[in-house]
N, C-alpha and C positions, 0 to 999 in steps of 0.2 A: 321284372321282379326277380331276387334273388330266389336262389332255391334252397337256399339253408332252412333248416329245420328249424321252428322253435322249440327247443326244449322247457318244459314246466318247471318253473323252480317254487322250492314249499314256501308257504305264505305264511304268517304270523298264524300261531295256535292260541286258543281264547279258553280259557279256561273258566267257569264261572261256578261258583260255589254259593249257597244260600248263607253263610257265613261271611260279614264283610270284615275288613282287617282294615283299623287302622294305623297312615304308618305310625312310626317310628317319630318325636320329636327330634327335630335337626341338633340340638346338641346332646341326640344320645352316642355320637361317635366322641366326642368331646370325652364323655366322662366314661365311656369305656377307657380310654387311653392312658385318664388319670386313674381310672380305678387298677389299669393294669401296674400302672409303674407305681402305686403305694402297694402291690404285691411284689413287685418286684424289689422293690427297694425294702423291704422286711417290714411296713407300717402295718403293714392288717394282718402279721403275725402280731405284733406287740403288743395292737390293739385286743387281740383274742384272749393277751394275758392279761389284762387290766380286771381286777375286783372289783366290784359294785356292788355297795349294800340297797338295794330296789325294792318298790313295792312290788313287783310282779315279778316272776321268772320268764314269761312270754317274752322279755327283747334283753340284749343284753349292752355293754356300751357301744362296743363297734357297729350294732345297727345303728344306733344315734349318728356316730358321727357318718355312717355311710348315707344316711338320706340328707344331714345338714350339709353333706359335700356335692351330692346331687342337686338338693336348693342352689348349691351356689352358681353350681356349671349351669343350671338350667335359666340362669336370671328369672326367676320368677317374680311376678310383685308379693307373694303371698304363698302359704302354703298351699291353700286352696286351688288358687291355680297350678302349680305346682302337682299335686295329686291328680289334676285333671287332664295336665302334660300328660302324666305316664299312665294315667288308662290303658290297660291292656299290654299293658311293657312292664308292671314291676317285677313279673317273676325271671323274665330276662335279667333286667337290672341289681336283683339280687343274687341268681344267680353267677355273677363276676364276683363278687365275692366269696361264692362258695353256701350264701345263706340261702335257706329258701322261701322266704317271704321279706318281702319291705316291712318296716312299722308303721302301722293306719297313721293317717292324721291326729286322731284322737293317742296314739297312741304314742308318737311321737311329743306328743304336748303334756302326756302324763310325764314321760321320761324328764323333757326338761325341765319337769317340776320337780324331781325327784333329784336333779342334780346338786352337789353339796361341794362344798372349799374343796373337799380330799378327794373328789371324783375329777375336780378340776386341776388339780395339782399333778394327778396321773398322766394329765393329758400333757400339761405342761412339757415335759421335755421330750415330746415327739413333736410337740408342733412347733415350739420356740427351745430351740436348744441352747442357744446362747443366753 
């Protein structure tokens, strides 16, 4: 037998916490990417100027469109699924925008009750410019 040493190399560290974390929905890399480039491309400034006459002051339009953009990337069949995606990720997910909470389900469904011709006419030439 050889007479070389074996040296001990460190082994995986295990960390365990009473708190379980679940991850991340796989396309929340997706809609980081798109949330970064409608910041960078000035959309969720523009969005931040838009007026809305609302029943509520709690959201305002750019949350709307922020969670109906997250619907889209997340293909959800439903909101409900949807909301059940980002369990324990909206404040992440809001946070890329700069906001600090998502709008509830309920609360998102008050809003696009509340949407009118001239809240959509706003949106109109960010999203269809031509």
């Amino acid at each position: 037998m050889s007479n070389e040493r074996l040296e001990r190399t460190a082994g995986p560290t295990i960390v365990a916490s009473p708190e379980s974390r679940k991850a991340p929905p796989p396309w929340m890399v997706q809609a980081t990417v798109v949330l970064q480039a409608w910041k960078h491309e000035g959309l969720v400034e523009a969005l931040r100027g838009l007026r809305w006459q609302r029943p509520s002051k709690h959201f305002v339009l750019m949350d709307v469109v922020l969670v109906l953009r997250l619907v889209a990337v997340s293909n959800a069949r439903g909101l409900r699924s949807f909301y059940g995606q980002i369990r324990g990720h909206e404040v992440a997910l809001s946070l890329l925008w700069g906001r600090d909470r998502l709008l509830s389900r309920s609360g998102l469904l008050t809003a696009l009750r509340a949407l009118d011709d001239a809240c959509l006419a706003q949106l109109e030439p960010l999203f269809c410019p031509t």
